[in-house]
N, CA, C and O atoms as CSV, one atom per row, in Angstrom:
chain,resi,resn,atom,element,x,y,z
A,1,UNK,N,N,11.113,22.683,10.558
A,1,UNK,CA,C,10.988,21.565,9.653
A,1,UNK,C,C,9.777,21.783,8.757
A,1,UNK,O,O,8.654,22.100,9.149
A,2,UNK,N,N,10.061,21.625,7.820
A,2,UNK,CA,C,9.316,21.971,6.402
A,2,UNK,C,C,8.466,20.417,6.101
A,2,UNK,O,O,9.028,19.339,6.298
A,3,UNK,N,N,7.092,20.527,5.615
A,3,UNK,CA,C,6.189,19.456,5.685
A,3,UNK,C,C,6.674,19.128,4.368
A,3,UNK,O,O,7.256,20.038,3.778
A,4,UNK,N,N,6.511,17.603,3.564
A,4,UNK,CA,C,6.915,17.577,2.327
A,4,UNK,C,C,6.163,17.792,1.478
A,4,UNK,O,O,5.067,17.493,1.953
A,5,UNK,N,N,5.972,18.293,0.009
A,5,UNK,CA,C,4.798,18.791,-0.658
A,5,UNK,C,C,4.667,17.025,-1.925
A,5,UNK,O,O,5.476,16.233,-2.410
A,6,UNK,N,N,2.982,17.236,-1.940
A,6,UNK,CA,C,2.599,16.433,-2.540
A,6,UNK,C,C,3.505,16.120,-3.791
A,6,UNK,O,O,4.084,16.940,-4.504
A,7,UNK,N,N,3.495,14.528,-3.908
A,7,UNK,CA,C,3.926,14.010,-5.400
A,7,UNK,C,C,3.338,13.363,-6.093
A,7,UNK,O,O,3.082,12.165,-5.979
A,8,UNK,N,N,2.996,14.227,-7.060
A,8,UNK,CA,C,2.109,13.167,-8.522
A,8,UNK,C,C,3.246,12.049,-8.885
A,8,UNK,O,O,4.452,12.202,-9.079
A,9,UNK,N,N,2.169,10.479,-8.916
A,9,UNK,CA,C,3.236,10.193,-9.715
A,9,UNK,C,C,2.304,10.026,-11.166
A,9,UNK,O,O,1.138,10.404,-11.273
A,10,UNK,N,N,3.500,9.052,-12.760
A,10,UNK,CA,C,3.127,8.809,-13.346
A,10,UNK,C,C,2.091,7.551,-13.406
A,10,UNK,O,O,2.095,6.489,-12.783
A,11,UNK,N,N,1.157,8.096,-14.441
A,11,UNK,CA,C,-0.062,7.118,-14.592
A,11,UNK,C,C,-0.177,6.294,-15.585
A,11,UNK,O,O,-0.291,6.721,-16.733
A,12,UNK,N,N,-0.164,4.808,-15.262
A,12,UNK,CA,C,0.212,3.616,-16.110
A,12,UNK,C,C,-1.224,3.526,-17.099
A,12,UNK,O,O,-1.936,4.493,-17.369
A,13,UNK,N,N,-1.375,2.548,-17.416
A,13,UNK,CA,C,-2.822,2.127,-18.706
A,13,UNK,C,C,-3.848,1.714,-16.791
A,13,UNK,O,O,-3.513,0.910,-15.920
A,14,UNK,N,N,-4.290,2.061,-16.803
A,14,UNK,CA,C,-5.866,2.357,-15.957
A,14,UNK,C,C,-6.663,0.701,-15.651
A,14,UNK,O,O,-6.826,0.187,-14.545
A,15,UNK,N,N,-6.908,0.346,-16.480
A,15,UNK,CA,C,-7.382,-0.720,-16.861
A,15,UNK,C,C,-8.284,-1.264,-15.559
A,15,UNK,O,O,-8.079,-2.339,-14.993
A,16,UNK,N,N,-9.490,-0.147,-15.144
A,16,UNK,CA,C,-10.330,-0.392,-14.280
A,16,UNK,C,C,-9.812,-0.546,-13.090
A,16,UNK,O,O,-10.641,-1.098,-12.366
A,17,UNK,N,N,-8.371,-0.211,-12.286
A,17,UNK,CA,C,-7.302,-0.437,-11.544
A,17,UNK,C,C,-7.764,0.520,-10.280
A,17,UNK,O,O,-8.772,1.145,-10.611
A,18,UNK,N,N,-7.481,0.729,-9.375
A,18,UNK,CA,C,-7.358,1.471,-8.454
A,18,UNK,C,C,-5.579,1.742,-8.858
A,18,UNK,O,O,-4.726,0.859,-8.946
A,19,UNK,N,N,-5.377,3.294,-9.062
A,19,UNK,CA,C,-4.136,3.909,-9.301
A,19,UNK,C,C,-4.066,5.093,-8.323
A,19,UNK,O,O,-4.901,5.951,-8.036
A,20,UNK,N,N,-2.565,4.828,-7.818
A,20,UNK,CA,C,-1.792,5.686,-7.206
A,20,UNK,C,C,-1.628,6.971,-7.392
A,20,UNK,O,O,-0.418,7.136,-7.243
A,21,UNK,N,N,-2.062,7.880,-7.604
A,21,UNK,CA,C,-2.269,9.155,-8.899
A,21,UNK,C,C,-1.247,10.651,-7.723
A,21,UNK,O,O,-0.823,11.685,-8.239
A,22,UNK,N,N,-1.105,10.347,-6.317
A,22,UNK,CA,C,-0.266,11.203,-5.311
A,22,UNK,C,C,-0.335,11.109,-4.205
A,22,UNK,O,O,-1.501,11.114,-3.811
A,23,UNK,N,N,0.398,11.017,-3.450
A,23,UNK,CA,C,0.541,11.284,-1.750
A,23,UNK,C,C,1.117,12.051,-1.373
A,23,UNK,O,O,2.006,12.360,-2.167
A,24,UNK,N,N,1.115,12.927,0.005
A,24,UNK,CA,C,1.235,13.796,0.562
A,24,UNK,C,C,0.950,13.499,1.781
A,24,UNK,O,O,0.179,12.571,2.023
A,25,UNK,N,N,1.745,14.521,3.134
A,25,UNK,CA,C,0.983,14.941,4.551
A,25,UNK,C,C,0.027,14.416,4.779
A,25,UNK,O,O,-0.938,15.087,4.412
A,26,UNK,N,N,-0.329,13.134,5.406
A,26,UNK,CA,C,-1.767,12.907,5.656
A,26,UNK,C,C,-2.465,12.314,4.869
A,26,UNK,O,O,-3.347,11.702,5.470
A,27,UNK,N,N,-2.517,12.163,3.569
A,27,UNK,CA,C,-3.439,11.869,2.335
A,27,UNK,C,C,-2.906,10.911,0.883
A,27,UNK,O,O,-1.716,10.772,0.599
A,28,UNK,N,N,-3.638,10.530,0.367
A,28,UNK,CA,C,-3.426,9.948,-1.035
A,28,UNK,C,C,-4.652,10.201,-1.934
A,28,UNK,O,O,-5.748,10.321,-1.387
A,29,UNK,N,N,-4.560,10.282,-3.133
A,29,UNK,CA,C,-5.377,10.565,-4.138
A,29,UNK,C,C,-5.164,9.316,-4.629
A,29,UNK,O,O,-3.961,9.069,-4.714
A,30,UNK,N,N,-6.118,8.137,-5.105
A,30,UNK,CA,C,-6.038,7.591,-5.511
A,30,UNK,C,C,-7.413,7.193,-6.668
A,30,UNK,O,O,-8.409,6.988,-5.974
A,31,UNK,N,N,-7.629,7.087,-7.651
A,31,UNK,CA,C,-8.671,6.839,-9.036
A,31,UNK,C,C,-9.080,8.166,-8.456
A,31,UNK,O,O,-9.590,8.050,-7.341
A,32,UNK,N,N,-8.990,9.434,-8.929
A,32,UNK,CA,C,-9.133,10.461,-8.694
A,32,UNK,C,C,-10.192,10.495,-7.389
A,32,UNK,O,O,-11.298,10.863,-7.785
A,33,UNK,N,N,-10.168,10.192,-5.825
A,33,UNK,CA,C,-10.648,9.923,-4.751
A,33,UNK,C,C,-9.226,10.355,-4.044
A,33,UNK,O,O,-8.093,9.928,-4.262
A,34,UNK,N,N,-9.739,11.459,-3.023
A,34,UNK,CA,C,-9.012,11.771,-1.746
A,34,UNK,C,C,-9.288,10.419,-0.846
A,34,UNK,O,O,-10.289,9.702,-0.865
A,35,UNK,N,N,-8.332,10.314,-0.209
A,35,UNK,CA,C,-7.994,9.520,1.394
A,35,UNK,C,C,-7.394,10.412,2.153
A,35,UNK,O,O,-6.670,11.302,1.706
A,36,UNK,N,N,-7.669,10.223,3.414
A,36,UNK,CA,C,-7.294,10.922,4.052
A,36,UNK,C,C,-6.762,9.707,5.434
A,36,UNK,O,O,-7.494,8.861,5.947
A,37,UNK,N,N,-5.450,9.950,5.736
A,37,UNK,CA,C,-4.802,8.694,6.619
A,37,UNK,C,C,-5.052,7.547,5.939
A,37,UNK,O,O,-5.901,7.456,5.052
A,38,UNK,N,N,-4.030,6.268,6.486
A,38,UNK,CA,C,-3.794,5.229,5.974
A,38,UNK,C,C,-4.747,4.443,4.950
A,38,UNK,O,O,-5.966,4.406,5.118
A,39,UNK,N,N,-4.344,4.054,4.285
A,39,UNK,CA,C,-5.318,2.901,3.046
A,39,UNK,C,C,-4.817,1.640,3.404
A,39,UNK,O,O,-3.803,1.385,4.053
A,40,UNK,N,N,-5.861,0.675,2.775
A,40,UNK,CA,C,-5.543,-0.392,1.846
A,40,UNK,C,C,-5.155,-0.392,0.635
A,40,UNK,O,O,-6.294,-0.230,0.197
A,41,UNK,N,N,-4.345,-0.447,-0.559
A,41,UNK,CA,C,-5.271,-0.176,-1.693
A,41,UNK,C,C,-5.056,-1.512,-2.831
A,41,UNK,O,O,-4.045,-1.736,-3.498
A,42,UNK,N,N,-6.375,-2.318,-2.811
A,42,UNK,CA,C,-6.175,-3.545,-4.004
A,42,UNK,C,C,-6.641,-3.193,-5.357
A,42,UNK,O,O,-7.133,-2.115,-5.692
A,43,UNK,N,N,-6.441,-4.166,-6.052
A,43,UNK,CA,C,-6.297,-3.424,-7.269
A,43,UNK,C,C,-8.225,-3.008,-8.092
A,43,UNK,O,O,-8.559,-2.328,-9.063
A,44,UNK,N,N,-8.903,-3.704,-7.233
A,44,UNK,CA,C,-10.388,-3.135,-7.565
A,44,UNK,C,C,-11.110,-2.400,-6.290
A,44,UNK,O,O,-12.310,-2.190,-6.109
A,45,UNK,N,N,-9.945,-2.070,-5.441
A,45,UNK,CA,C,-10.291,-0.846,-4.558
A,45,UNK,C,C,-9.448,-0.849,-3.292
A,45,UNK,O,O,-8.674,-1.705,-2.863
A,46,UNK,N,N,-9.942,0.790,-2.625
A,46,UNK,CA,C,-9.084,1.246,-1.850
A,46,UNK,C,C,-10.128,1.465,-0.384
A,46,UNK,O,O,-11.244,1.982,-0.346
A,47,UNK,N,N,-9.556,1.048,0.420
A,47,UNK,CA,C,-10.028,0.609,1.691
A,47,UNK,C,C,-9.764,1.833,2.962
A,47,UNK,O,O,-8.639,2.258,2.702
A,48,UNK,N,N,-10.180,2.433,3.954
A,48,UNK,CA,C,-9.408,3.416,4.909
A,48,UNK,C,C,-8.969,1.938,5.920
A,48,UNK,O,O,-9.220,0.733,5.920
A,49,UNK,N,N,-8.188,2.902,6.705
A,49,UNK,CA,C,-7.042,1.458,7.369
A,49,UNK,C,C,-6.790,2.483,8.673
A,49,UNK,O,O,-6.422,3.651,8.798
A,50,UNK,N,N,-7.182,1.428,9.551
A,50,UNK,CA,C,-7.141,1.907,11.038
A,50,UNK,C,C,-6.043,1.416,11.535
A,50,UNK,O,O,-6.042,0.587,12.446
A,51,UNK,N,N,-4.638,2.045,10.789
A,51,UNK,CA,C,-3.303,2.006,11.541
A,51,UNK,C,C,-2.703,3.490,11.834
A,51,UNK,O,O,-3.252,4.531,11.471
A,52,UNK,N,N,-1.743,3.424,12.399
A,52,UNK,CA,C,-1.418,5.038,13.012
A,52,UNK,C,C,0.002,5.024,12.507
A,52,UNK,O,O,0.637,6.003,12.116
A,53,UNK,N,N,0.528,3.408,12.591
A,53,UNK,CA,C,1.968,3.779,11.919
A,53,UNK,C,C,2.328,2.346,11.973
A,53,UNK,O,O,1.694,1.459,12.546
A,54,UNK,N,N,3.710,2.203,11.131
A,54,UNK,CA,C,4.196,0.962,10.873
A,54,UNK,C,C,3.884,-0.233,11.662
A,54,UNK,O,O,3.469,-1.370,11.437
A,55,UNK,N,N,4.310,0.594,12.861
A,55,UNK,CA,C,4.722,-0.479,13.985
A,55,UNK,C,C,3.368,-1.332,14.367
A,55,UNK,O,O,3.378,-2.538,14.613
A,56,UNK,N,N,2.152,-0.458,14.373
A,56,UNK,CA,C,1.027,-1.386,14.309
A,56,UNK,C,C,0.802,-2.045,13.038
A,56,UNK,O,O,-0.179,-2.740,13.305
A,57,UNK,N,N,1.002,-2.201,12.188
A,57,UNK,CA,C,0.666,-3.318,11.038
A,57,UNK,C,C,1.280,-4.859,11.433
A,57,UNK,O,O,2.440,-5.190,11.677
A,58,UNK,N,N,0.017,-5.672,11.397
A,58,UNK,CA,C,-0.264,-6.660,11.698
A,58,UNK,C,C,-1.170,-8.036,11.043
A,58,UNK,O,O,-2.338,-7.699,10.850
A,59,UNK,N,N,-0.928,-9.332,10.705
A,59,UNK,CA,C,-2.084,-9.542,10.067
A,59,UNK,C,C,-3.423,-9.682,9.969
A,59,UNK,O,O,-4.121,-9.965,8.995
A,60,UNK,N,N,-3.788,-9.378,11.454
A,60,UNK,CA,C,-5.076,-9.050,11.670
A,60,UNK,C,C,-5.957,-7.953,11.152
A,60,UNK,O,O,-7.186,-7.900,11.166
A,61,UNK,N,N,-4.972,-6.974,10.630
A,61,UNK,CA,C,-5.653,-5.465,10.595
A,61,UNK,C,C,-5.134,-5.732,8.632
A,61,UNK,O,O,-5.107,-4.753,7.887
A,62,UNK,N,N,-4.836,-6.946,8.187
A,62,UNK,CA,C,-4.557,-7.057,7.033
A,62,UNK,C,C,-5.738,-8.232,6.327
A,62,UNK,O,O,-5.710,-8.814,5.242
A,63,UNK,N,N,-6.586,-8.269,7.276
A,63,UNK,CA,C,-7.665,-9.212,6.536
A,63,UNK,C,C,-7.990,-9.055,5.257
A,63,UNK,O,O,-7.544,-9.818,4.401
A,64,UNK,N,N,-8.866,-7.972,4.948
A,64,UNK,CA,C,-8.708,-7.780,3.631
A,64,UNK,C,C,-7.620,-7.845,2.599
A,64,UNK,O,O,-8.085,-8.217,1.522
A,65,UNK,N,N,-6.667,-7.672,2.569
A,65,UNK,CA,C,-5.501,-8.365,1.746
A,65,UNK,C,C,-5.616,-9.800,1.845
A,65,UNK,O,O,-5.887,-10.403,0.807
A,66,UNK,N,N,-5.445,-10.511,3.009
A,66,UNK,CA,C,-5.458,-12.203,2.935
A,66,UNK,C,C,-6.426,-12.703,2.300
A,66,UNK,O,O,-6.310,-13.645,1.516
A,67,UNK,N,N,-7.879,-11.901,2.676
A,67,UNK,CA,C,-8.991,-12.441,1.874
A,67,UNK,C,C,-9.383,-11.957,0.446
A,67,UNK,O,O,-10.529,-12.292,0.145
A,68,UNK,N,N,-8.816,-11.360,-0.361
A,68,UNK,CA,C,-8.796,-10.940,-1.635
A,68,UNK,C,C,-9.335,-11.824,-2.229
A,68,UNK,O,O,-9.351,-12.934,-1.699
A,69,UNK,N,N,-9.873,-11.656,-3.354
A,69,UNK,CA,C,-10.303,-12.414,-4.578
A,69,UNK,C,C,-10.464,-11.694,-5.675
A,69,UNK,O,O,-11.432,-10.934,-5.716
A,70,UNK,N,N,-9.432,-11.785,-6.955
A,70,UNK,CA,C,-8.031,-13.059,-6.612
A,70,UNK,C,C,-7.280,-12.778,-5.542
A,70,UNK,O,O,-7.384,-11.783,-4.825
A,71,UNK,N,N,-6.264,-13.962,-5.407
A,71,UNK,CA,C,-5.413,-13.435,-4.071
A,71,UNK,C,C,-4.660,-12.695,-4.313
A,71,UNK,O,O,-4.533,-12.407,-5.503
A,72,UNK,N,N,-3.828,-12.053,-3.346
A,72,UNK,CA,C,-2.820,-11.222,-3.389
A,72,UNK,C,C,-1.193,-11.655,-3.308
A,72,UNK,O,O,-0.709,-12.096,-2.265
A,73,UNK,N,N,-0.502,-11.493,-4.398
A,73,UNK,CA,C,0.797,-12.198,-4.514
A,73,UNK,C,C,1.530,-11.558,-3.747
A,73,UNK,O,O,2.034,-12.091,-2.758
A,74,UNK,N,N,1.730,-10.238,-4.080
A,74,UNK,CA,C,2.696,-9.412,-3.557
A,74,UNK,C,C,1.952,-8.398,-2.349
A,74,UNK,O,O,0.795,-8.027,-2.546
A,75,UNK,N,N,2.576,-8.042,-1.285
A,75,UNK,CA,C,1.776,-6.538,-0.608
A,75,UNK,C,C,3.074,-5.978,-0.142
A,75,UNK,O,O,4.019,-6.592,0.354
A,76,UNK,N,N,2.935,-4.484,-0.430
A,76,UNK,CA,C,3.734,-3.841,-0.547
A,76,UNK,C,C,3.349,-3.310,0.586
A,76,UNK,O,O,2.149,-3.416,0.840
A,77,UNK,N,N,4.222,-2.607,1.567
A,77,UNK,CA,C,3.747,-2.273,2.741
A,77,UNK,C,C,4.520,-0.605,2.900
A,77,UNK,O,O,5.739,-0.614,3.074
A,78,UNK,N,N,3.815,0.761,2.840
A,78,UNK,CA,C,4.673,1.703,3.131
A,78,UNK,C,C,4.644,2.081,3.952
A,78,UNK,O,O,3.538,2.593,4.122
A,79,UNK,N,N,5.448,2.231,4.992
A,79,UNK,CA,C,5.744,2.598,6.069
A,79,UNK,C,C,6.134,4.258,6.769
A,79,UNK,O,O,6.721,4.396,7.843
A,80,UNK,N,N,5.751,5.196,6.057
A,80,UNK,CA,C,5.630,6.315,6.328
A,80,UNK,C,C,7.041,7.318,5.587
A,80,UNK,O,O,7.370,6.809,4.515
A,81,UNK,N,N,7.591,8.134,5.813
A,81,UNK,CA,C,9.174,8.536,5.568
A,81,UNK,C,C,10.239,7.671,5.374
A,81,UNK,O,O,11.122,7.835,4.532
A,82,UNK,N,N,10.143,6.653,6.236
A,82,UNK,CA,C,11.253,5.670,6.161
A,82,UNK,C,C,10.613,4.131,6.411
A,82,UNK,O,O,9.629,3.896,7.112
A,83,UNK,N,N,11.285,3.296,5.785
A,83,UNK,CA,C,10.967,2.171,6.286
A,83,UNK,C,C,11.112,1.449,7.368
A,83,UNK,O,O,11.956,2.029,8.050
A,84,UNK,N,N,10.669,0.277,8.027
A,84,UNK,CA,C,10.979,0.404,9.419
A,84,UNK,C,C,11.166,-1.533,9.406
A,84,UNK,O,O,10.612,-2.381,8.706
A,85,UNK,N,N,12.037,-1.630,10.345
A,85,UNK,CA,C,11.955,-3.446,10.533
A,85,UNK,C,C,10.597,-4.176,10.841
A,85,UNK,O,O,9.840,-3.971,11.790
A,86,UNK,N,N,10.479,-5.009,9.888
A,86,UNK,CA,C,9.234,-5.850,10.207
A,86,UNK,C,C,9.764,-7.491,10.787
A,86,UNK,O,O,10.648,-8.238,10.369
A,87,UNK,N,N,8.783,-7.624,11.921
A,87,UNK,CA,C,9.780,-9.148,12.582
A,87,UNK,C,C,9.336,-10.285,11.648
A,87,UNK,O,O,8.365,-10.169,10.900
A,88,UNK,N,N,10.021,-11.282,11.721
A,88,UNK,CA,C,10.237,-12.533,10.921
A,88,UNK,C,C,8.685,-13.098,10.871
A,88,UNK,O,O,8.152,-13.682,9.927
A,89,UNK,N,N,8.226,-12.828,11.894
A,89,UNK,CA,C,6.815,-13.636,12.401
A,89,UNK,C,C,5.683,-13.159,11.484
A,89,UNK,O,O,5.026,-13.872,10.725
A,90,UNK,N,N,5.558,-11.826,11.678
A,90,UNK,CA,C,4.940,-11.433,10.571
A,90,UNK,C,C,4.912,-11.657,9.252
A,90,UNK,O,O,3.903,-12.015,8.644
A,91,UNK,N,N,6.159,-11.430,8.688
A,91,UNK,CA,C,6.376,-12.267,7.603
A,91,UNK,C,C,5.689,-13.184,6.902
A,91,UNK,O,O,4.923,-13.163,5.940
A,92,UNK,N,N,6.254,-14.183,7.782
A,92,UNK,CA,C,5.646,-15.665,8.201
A,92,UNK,C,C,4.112,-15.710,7.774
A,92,UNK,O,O,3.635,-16.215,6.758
A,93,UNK,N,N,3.168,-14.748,9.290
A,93,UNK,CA,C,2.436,-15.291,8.709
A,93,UNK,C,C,1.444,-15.053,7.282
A,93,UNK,O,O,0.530,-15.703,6.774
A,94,UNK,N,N,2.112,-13.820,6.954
A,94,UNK,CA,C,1.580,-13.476,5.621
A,94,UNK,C,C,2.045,-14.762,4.181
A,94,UNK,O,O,1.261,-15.174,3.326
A,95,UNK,N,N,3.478,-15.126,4.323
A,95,UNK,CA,C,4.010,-16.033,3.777
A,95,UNK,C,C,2.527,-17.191,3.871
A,95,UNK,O,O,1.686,-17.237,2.973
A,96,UNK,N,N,2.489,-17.772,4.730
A,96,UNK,CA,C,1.455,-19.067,5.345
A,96,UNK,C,C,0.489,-18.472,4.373
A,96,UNK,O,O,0.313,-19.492,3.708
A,97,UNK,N,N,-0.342,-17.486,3.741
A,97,UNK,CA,C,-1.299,-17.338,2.715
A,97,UNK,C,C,-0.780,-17.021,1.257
A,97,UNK,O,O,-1.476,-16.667,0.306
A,98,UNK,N,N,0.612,-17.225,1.276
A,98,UNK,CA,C,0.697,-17.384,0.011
A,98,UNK,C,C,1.675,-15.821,-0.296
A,98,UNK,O,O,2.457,-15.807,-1.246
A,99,UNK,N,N,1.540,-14.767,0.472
A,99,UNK,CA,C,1.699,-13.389,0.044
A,99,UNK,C,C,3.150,-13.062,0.488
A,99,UNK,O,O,3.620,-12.965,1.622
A,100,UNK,N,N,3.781,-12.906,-0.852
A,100,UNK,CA,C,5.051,-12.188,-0.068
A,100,UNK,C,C,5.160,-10.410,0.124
A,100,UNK,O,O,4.537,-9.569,-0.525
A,101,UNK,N,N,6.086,-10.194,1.148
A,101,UNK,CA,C,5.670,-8.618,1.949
A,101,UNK,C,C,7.223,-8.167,1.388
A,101,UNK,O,O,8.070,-9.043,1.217
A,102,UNK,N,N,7.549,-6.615,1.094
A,102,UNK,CA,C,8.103,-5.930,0.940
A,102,UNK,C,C,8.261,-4.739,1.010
A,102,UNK,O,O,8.238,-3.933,0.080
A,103,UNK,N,N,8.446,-4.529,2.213
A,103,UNK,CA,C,8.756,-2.779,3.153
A,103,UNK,C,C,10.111,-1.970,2.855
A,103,UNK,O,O,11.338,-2.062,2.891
A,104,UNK,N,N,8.847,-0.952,2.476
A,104,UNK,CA,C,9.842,0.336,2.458
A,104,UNK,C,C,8.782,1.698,2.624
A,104,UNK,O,O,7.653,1.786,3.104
A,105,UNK,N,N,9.822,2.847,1.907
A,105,UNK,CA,C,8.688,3.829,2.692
A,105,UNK,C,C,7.524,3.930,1.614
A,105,UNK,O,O,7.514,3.508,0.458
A,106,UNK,N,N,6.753,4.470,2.177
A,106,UNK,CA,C,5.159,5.026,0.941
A,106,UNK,C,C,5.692,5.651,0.036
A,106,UNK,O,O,5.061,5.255,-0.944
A,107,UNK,N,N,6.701,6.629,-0.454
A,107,UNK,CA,C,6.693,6.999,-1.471
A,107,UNK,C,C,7.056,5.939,-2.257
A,107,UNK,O,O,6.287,5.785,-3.206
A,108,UNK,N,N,8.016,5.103,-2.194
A,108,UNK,CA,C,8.507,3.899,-2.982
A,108,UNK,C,C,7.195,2.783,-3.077
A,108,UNK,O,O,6.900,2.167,-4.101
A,109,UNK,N,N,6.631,2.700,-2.031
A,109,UNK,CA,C,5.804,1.698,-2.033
A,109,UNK,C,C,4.607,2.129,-3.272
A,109,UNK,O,O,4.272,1.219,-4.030
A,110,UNK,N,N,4.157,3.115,-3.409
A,110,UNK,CA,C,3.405,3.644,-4.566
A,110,UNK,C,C,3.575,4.058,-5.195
A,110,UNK,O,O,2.735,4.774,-5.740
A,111,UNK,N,N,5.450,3.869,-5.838
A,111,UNK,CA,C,5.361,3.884,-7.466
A,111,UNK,C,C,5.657,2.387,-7.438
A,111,UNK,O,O,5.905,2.043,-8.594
A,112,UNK,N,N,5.718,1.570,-6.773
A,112,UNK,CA,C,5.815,0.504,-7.239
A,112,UNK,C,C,4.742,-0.331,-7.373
A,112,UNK,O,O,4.534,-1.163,-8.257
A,113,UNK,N,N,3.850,0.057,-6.094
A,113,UNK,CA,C,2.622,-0.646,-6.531
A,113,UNK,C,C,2.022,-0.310,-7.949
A,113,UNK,O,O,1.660,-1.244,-8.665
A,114,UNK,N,N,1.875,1.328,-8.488
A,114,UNK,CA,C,1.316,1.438,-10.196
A,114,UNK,C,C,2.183,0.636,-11.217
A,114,UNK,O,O,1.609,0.358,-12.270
A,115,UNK,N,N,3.708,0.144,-11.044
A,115,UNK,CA,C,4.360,-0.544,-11.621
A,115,UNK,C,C,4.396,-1.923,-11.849
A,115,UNK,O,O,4.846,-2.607,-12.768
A,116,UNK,N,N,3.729,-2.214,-10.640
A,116,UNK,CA,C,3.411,-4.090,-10.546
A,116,UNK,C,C,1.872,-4.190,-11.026
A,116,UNK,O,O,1.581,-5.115,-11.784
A,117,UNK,N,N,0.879,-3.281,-10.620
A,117,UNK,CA,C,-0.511,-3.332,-11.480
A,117,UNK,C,C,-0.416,-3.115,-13.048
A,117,UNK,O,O,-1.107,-3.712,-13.874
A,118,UNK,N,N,0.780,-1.939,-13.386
A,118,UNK,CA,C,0.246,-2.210,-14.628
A,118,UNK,C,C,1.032,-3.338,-15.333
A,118,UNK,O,O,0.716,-3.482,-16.514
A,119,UNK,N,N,1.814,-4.017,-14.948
A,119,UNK,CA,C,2.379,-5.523,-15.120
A,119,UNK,C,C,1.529,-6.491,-15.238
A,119,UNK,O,O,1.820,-7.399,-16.016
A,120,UNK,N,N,0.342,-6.541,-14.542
A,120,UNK,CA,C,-0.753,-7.498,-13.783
A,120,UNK,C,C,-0.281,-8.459,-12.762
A,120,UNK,O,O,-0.517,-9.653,-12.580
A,121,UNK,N,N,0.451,-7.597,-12.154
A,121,UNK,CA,C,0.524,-8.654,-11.024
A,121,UNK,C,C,-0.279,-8.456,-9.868
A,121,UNK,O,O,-0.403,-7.238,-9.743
A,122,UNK,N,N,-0.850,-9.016,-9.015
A,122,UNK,CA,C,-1.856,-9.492,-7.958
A,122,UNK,C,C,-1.115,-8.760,-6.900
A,122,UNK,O,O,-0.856,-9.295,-5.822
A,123,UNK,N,N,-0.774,-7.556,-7.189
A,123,UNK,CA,C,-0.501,-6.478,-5.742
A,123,UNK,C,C,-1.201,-6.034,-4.852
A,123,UNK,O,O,-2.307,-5.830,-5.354
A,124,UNK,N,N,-1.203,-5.731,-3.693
A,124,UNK,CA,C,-1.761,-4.737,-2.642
A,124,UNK,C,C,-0.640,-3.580,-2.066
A,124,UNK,O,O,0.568,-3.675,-2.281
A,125,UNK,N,N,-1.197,-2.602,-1.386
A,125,UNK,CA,C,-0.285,-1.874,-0.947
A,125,UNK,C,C,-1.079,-1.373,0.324
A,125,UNK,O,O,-2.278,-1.105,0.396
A,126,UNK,N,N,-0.320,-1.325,1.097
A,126,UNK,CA,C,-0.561,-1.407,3.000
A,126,UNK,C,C,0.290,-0.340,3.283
A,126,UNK,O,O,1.515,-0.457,3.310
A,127,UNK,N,N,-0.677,1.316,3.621
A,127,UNK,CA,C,0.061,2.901,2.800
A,127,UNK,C,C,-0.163,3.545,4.424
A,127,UNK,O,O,-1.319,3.571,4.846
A,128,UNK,N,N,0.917,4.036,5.276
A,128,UNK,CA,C,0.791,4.825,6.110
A,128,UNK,C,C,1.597,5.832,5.503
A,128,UNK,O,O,2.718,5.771,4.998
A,129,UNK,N,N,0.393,7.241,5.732
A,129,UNK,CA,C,1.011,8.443,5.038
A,129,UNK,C,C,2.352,9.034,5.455
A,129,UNK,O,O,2.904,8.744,6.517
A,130,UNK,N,N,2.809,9.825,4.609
A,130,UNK,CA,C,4.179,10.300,4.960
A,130,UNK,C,C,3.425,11.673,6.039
A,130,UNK,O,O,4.159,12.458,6.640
């Protein structure tokens, strides 16, 4: 089994943004800054994130998203290669602050997050590497 090779994506208007600029094995480049394992990333910065994989994302380990300022409308959540079921509860309680959640895998999740920032919408993205 062959590892997958990094993907640039395209780069929207900047506009002081934390941008998605590639992910890969392990990593993301994001405002020209390596990460290395999971992020946060809001739109005036990118956070390291002590998850190992989907299944631990939780809203506890999502504080920083709930506590944003401004808040966070949308959080995009990528879930590694594939997306994975998130239970109702969770949901929930992200719903209860206002934030609606939408899982799928990291590659999708970060072209969509550069697509909803350069929109201006009040995104986050919650990134376990592929």
């Amino acid at each position: 089994m062959s590892l997958p090779t990094d993907k640039t994506l395209p780069t929207p208007d900047p506009r002081d943004r934390q941008l998605i600029q590639t992910y890969g094995p392990g990593h993301f480049r994001i405002s020209d800054v390596d990460h290395q394992g999971a992020v946060l990333v809001l739109p005036q910065q990118t956070l390291a994130w002590a998850v190992a994989a989907a299944v631990d994302i939780a809203p506890d380990n999502l504080a920083a998203v709930i506590s944003a300022t401004p808040p966070v409308e949308v959080l995009l959540v990528g879930c590694g290669a594939k997306a994975v079921f998130f239970p109702p509860s969770k949901r929930a309680a992200l719903k209860a602050h206002g934030i609606v959640l939408e899982v799928m895998d990291t590659g999708a999740a970060c072209r969509t997050y550069n697509v909803l920032l350069a929109e201006g919408r009040r995104v986050a993205a919650a990134l376990v590497p592929v």
